[in-house]
C-alpha positions as CSV (number, residue, x, y, z in Angstrom):
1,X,-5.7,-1.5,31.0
2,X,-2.6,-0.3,29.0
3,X,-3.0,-1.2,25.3
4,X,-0.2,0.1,23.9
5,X,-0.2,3.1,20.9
6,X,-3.1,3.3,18.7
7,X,-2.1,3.2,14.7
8,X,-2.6,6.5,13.5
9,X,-4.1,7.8,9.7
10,X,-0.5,7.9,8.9
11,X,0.9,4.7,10.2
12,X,-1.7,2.8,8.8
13,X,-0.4,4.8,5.4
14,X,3.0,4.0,6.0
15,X,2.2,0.3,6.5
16,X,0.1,0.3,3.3
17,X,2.8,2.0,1.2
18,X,5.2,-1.0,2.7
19,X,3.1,-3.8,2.0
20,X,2.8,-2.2,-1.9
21,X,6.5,-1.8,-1.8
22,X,7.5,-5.3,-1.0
23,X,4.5,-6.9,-2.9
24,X,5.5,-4.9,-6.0
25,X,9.3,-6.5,-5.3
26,X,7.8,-9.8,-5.2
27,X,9.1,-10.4,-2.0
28,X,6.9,-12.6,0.6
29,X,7.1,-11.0,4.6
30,X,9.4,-14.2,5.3
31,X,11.9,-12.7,2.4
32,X,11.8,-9.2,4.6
33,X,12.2,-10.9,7.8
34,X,15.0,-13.3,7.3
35,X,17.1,-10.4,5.7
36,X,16.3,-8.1,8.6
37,X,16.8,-11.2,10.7
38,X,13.2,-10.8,12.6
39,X,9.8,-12.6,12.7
40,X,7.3,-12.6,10.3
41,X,4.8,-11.5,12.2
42,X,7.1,-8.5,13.1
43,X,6.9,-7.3,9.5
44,X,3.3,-8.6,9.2
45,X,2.4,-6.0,12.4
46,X,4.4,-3.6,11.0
47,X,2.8,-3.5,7.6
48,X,-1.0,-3.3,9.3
49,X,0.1,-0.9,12.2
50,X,-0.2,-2.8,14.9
51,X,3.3,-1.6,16.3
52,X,5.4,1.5,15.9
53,X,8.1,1.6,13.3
54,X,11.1,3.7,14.2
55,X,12.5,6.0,11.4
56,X,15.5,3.5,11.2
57,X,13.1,0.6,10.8
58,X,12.2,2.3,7.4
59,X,15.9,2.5,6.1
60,X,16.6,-0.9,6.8
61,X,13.2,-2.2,4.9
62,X,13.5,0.0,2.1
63,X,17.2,-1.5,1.8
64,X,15.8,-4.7,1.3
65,X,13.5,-3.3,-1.2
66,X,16.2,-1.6,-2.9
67,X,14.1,1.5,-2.8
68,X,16.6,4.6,-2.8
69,X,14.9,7.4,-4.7
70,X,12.5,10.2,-3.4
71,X,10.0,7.9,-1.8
72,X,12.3,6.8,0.7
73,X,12.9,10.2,2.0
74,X,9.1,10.3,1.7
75,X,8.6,7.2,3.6
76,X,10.8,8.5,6.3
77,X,9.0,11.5,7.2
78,X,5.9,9.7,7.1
79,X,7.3,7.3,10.0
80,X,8.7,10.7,11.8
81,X,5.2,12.4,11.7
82,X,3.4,9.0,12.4
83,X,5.0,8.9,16.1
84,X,3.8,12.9,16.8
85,X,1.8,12.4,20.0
86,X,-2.2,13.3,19.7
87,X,-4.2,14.1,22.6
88,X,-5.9,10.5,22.5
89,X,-2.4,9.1,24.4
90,X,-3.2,10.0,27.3
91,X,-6.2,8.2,27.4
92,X,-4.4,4.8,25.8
93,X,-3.9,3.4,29.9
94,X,-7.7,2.9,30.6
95,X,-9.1,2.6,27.0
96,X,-9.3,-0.5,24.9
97,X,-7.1,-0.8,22.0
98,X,-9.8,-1.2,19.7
99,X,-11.5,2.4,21.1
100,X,-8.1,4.1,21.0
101,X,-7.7,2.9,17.2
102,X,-10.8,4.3,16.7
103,X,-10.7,7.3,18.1
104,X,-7.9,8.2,16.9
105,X,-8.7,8.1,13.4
106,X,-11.5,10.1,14.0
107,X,-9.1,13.0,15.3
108,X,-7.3,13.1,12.1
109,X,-10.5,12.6,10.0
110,X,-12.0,15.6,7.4
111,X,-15.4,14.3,7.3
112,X,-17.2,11.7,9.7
113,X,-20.4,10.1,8.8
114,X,-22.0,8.0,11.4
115,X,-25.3,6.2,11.7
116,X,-26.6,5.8,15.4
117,X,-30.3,3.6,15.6
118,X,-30.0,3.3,19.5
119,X,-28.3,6.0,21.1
120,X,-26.5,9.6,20.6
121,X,-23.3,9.6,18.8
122,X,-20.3,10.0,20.8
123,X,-19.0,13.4,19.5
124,X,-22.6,15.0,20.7
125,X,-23.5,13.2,24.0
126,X,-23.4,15.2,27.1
127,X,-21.5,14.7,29.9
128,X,-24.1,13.3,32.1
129,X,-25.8,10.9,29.1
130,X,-22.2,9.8,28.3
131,X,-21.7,8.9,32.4
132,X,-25.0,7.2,32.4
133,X,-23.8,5.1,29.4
134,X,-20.7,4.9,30.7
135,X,-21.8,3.7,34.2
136,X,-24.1,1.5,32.6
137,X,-21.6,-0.7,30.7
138,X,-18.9,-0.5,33.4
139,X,-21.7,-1.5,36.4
140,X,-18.9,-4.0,37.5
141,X,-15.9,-1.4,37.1
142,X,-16.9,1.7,38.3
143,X,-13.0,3.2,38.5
144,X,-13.2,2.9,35.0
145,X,-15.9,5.3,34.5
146,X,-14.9,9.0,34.7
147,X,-11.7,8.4,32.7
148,X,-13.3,7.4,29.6
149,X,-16.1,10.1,29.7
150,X,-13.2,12.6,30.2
151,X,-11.9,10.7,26.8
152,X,-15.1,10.6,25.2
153,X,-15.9,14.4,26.0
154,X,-12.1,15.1,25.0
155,X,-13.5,13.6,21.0
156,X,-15.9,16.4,21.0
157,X,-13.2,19.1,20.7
158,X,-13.0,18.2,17.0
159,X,-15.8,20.1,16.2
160,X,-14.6,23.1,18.1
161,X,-11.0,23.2,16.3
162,X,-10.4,26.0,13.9
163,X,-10.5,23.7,11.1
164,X,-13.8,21.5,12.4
165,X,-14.6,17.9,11.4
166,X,-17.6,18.0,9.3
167,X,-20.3,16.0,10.8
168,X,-23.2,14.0,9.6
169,X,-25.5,12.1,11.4
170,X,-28.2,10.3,11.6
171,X,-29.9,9.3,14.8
172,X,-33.2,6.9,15.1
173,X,-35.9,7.8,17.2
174,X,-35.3,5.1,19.7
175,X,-32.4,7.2,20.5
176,X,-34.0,10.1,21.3
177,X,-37.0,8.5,23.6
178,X,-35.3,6.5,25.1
179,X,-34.5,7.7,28.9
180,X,-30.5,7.2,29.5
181,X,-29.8,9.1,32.7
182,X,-33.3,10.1,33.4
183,X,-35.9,12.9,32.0
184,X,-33.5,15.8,33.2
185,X,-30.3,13.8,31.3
186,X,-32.3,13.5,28.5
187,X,-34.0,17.2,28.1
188,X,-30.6,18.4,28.3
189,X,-29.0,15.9,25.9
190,X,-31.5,16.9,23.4
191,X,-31.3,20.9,23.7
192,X,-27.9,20.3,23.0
193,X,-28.6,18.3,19.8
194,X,-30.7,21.3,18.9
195,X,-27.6,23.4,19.5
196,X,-25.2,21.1,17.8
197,X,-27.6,20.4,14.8
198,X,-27.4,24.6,14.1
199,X,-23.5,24.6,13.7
200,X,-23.3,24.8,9.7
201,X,-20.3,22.1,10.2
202,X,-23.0,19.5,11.5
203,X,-26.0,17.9,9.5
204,X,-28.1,16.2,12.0
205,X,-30.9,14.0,10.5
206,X,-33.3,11.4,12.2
207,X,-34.8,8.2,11.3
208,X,-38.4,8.6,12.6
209,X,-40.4,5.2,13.8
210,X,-42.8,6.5,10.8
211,X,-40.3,6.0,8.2
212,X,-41.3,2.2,8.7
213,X,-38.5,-0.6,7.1
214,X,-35.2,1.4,6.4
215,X,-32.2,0.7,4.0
216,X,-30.5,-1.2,6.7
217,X,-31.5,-2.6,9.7
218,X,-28.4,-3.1,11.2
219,X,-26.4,-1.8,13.4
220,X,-24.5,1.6,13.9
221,X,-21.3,2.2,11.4
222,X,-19.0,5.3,10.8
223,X,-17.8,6.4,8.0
224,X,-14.5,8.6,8.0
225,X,-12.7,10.4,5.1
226,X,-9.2,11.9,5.8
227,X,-7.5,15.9,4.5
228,X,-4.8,13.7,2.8
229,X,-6.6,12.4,-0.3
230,X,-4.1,9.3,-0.7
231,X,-5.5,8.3,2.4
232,X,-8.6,5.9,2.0
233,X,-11.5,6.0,3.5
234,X,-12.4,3.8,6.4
235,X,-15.4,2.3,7.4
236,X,-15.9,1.5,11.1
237,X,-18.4,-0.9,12.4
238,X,-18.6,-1.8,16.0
239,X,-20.3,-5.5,17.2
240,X,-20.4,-7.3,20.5
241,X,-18.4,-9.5,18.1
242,X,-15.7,-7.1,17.8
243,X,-14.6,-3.8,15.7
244,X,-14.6,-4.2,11.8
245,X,-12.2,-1.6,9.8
246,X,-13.6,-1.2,6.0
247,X,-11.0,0.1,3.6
248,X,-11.7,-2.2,0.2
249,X,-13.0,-0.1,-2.8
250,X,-16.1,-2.2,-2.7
251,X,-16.9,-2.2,0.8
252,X,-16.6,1.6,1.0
253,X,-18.8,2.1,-1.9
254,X,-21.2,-0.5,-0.1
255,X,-21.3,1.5,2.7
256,X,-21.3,4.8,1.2
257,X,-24.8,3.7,-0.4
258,X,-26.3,2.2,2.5
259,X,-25.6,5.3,4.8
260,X,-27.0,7.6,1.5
261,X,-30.1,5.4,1.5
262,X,-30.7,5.9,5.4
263,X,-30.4,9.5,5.0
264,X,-33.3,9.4,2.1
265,X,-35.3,7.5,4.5
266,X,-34.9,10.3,7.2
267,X,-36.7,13.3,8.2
268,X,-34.7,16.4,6.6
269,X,-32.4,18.7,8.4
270,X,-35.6,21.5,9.1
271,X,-38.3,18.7,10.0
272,X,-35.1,16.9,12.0
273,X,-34.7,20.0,14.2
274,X,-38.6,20.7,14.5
275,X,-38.8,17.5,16.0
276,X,-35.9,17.6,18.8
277,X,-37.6,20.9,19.7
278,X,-41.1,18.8,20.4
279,X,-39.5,16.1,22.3
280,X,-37.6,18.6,24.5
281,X,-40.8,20.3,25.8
282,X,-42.4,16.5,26.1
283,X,-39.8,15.1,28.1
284,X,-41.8,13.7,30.7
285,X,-40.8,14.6,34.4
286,X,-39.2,12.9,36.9
């Protein structure tokens, strides 16, 4: 299913800058769009990166702005290095527009911390526990299958770059016991959380059943901060409802406590590891 091209860190930035632009102008989007002689909704989609803008498209909005000092050229090569291709493209025919939005924010994120209750984070499933989630979810589709574990393998090279993402997460117990793909999926997904958790670019805690009522009992969120530090950090929370993106001041902060609270309530990073290394040799067999 093609869903056209994900909004990268910087054309959501672009967007942002835009919408601060026009608002500090005191123009309203219909002022934009009737001297650029589009829709609203053109310049509405433009300004939350939900379509490409064109390094043209910039000169003729910043005209209407009457912007023509050093942020325009600014602006400019912003929308140039928006449109550089990342590797997440060639994934964009099969995956949802949603995943592809978030994925590829997490490619150009510094620092990603993510809270999993139910199952192994993305960046450190293995191949066979991302098929059997992947075949699970897509019972009815099964073409759909190897294409998106190629993608969701394809994620993990971020923390294999020369400059690697710096990872936290934390991971409840469910997650661990529970038997996705099998005991032979599942002793080999958890040696290689062993392995992961060593790297000194990964902090790898869990939330035990012992630890009893936790900070939050909801669902999985991520939180990802960006090299460029005029880029915000984003909050991503994903719901059979649909995906949320975070990027107020107070809903980060939120966030930022909640995720600091479930890492109090978790095992630390020695008694985290001493535990994978129990439930690998209790794996029960086949």
């Amino acid at each position: 299913m093609a869903v056209g091209s994900p909004p990268t860190v910087r054309r959501r930035q672009l967007g942002r800058e835009l919408r601060k632009l026009r608002e500090a102008a005191g123009l309203h989007i219909d002022d934009v769009a009737e001297q650029l002689r589009c829709s609203p909704s053109r310049i509405s989609r433009i300004e939350t990166a939900r379509i490409r803008i064109a390094p043209g498209t910039v000169h003729e909005i910043l005209d209407v702005l009457g912007i023509h000092d050093d942020r325009r050229t600014q602006l400019v090569r912003l929308a140039r290095q928006a449109e550089e291709p990342g590797w997440w493209q060639e994934y964009t025919d099969v995956l949802t527009y949603e995943y592809s939005t978030y994925i590829a924010l997490e490619a150009e994120a510094s620092t990603v911390r993510a809270f999993e209750p139910l199952v192994i984070y993305g960046l450190l499933q293995t191949e066979e526990y991302a098929r059997a989630v992947i075949s699970k979810h897509y019972a009815d589709d099964p073409a759909e299958v190897e294409p998106r574990v190629r993608a969701r393998l394809a994620r993990q090279e971020a923390l294999r770059r020369d400059d690697p993402l710096r990872l936290w997460v934390l991971i409840g117990e469910a997650a661990l016991r529970q038997q996705v793909g099998g005991p032979q999926v599942m002793r080999a997904q958890l040696l290689h959380l062993i392995e992961v958790a060593r790297l000194p670019h990964v902090r790898l805690q869990i939330l035990p059943f012992a630890a009893g009522a936790l900070t939050s009992m909801n669902g999985p969120f991520v939180i990802m901060d960006f090299p460029d530090p005029d880029v915000p950090t984003v909050v991503y929370v994903e719901s059979l409802a649909g995906d949320t993106y975070i990027e107020s001041p107070h809903g980060v902060r939120h966030c930022t406590k909640v995720f600091d609270g479930l890492a109090a309530d978790a095992l630390d990073v020695s008694d985290s590891l001493a535990m994978l290394e129990t439930l690998s040799r209790t794996v029960p067999d086949a």
